[in-house]
N, C-alpha and C positions, 0 to 999 in steps of 0.2 A: 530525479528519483533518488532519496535517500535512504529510507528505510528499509535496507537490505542486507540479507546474508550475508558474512564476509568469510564463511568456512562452508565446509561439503566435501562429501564423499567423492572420486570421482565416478562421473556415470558410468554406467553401463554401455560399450560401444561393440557387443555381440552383434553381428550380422542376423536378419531376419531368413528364414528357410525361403518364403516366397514373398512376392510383391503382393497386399492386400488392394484388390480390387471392391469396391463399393458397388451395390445393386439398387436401385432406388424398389419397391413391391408394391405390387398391385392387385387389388381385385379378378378374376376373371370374369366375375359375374355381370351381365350386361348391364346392370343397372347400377355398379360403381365403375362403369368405366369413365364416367365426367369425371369425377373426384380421383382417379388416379392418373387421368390426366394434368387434371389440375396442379395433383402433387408433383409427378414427374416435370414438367414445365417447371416447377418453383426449384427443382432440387438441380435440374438441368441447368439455369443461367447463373453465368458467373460474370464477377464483375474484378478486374485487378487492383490489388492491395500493398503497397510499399512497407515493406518494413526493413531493419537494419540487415535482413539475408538477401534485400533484391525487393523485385516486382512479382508479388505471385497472385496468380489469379485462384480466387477462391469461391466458393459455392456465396448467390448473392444473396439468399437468407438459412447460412448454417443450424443445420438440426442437433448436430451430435459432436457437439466440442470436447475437448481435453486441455484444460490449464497446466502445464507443467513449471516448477519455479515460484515465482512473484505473481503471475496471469491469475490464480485462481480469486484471491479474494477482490482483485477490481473487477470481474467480468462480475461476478456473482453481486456487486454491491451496484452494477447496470442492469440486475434484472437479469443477467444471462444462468442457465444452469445446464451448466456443463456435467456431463454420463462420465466424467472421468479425473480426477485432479490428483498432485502430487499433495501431500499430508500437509496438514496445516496446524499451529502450536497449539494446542489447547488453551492455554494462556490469549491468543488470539482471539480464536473462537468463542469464548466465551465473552470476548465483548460487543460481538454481533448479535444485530438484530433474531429474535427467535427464527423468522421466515428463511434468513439467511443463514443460520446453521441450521434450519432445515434442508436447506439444499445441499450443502456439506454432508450431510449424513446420507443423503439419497445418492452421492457419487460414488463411483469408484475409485479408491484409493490405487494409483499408479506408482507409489513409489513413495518413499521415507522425503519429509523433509532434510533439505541439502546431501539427500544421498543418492541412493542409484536408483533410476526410472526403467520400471520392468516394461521391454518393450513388448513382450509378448501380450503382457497385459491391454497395452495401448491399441493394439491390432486386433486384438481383440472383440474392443469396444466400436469398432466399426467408425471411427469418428470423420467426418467432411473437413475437420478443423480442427489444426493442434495451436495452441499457442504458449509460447516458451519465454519468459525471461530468468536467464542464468550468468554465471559468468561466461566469457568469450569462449574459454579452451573446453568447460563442460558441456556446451550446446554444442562443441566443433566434433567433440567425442559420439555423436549420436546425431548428428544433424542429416545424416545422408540415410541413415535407419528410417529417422521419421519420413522425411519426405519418400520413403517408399511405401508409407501408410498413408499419408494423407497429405492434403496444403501446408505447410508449417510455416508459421511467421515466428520469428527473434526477435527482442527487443534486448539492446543491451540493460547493462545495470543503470548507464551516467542517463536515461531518458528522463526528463522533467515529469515530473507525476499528473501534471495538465495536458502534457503531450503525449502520456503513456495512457488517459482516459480517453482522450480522442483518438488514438490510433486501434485501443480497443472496441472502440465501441463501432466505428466503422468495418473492423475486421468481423465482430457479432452480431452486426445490423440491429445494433441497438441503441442507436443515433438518438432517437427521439427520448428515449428516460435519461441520455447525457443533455441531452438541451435543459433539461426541466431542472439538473441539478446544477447548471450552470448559471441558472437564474435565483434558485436559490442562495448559490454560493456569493452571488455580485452584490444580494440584496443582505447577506449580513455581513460581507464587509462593511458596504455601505451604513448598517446601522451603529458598529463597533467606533466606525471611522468618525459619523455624527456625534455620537454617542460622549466619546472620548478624547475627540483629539484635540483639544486644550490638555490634557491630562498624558497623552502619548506626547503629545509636544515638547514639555516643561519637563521628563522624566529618562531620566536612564534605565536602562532594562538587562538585567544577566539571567540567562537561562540556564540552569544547574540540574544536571542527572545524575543517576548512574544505575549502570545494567549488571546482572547477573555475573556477568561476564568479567568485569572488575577486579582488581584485585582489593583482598580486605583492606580496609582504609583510606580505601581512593574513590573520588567521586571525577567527572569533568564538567568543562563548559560546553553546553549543548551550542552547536550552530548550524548545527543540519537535521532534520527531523522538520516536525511540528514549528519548532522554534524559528525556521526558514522561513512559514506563511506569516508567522508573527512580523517579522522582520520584513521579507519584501511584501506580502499584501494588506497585509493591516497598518504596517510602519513604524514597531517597537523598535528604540536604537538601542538595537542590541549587539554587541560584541559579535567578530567572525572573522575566523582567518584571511593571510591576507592571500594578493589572487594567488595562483598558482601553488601556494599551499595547502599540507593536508589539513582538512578541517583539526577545531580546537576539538571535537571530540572524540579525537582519536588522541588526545594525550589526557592518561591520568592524571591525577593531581592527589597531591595526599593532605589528607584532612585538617594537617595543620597548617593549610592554605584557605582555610573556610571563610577566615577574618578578613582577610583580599577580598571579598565577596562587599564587604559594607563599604566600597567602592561607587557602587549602585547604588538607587535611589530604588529599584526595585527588583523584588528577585523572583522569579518563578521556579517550580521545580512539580514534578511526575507526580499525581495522583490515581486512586484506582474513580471509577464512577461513582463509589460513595463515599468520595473527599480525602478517604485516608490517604498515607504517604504510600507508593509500590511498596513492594517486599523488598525491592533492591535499591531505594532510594530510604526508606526507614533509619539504617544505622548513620545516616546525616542528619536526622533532624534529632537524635537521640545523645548525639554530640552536646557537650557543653558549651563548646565556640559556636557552633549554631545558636542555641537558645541565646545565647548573648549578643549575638549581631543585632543591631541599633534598626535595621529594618525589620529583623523580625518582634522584637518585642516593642514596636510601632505598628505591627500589622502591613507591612511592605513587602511582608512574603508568602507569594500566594499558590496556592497550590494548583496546578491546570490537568483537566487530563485529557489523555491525547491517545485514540484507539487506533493511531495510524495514518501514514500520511498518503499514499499511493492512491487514494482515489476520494469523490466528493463525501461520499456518504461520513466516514470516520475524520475527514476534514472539517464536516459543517459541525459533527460532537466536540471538535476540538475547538472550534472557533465561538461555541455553545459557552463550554464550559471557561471560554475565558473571557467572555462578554462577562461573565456573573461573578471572573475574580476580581476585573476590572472595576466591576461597581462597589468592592470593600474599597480601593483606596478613596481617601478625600478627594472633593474636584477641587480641579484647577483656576483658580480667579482670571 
């Protein structure tokens, strides 16, 4: 899992006034008491769920979840929609399917991104299921809070994004819409892999960003993010730290390092869904060492965009949109 927070408020570790107790309700009237039976038996069985806080047992098909952290936008891109979630960027959001920031909007907002999670809020919402990915010490700040609300699972930050969708989606009982994207996912490697790999073979590849975050004049080399699926499951040989170091895109580089770049046989870099440059990758392609680079005005430099990597849905638009940068270069003999 790379696409994440590396700053935040810390939380909120106020003590709760009481332990919130869940009620499952029912009809009195004789003629719905099958159906709340029904309900009560469904909301009753629980089934045990590992995650990085332990073994917790948790309701086996959760009604009223709460995403805090990283959890919200993979639950919701499995089909789950959670009564509660921590704020999401707008910049985000709006690259989400319409249905999916419909469900966004139908939540309650629990707290500011990477800042403090109102827990009264949380307790509030009556939830069977909280789910949290944050750093270590801001889930350790409020971890004993939640679980006086409800089940809470943790997931660190370092969990693989394949391994953070399957642990969701068995924590949401929502297994079955991860299978469906799992075979989507295999079948356009597989067409990327057919498709090009005389052309991935025969090519060097450098992946180039840079985030708001930056400072003026600096861009990096990407090797976590998106650029990661490039790299181990499609097979671009693409540049990446070596082991135990911190990835290359944690170090700026300043712009009069661009020319380094025509190193590579091909270069990819951030676009929005209508091809343009980001807002925060623009002042690189505006550069006059850019326009000069021998791949780019060869058309070897191709713009990819990528709505995020933490789960399938904004994985298979990223692997979309680079199937189709892929087919600007020449094939390979």
């Amino acid at each position: 899992m790379t696409n994440l927070r590396r700053h935040g408020a810390a939380l909120a570790a106020g003590l709760l006034s009481a332990t919130i107790v869940l009620t499952a309700c029912g009809s009195d009237d004789a003629d719905d008491t099958g159906a709340a039976s029904t309900q009560t038996a469904e909301t009753s069985e629980t089934r045990t769920v590992t995650a990085d806080n332990g073994s917790i047992e948790v309701s086996a098909a959760p009604r009223r979840i709460v995403t805090i952290g990283n959890t919200g936008q993979p639950i919701v891109d499995l089909g789950g929609k959670p009564v509660g979630i921590t704020e999401v960027a707008a910049s985000t959001l709006e690259k989400l399917p319409e249905d999916q920031q419909a469900t966004f909007a139908a939540a309650t907002i629990v707290g500011p991104e990477g800042g403090e999670v109102d827990l009264e809020k949380v307790a509030g919402l009556t939830p069977d299921l909280i789910l949290v990915q944050l750093p270590d010490d801001e889930f350790e700040a409020i971890e004993k809070q939640l679980e006086t609300i409800a089940p809470t699972l943790f997931y660190g930050l370092d969990t693989e994004w394949k391994a953070f969708a399957d642990k969701l989606a068995e924590a949401g009982n929502l297994t079955q819409n991860l299978s469906a994207q799992k075979t989507e996912f295999a079948q356009r490697v597989s067409t990327v892999q057919e498709k090009y790999g005389k052309l991935i073979d025969g090519s060097t590849f450098v992946d180039v960003s840079r985030g708001d975050w930056n400072d003026p004049g600096t861009f990096y080399i990407a090797d976590i993010g998106c650029s990661e699926i490039a790299r181990d499951d499609i097979g671009l040989d693409l540049p990446e730290a070596a082991a135990g170091q911190d990835p290359l895109a944690y170090e700026s580089l300043p712009f009069e390092q661009i020319g380094k770049l025509s190193e590579y046989d091909v270069i990819t870099y951030p676009v929005e869904a209508d091809g343009q440059p980001t807002e925060a990758f623009a002042p690189v392609v505006e550069t006059n060492t850019w326009k000069a680079l021998p791949t780019v005005t060869d058309g070897k430099a191709l713009g990819v965009f990528c709505p995020g990597n933490n789960s399938y849905g904004p994985v298979l638009q990223y692997l979309e949109s680079l199937e189709r940068a892929l087919a600007k270069l020449p094939a390979q003999e």
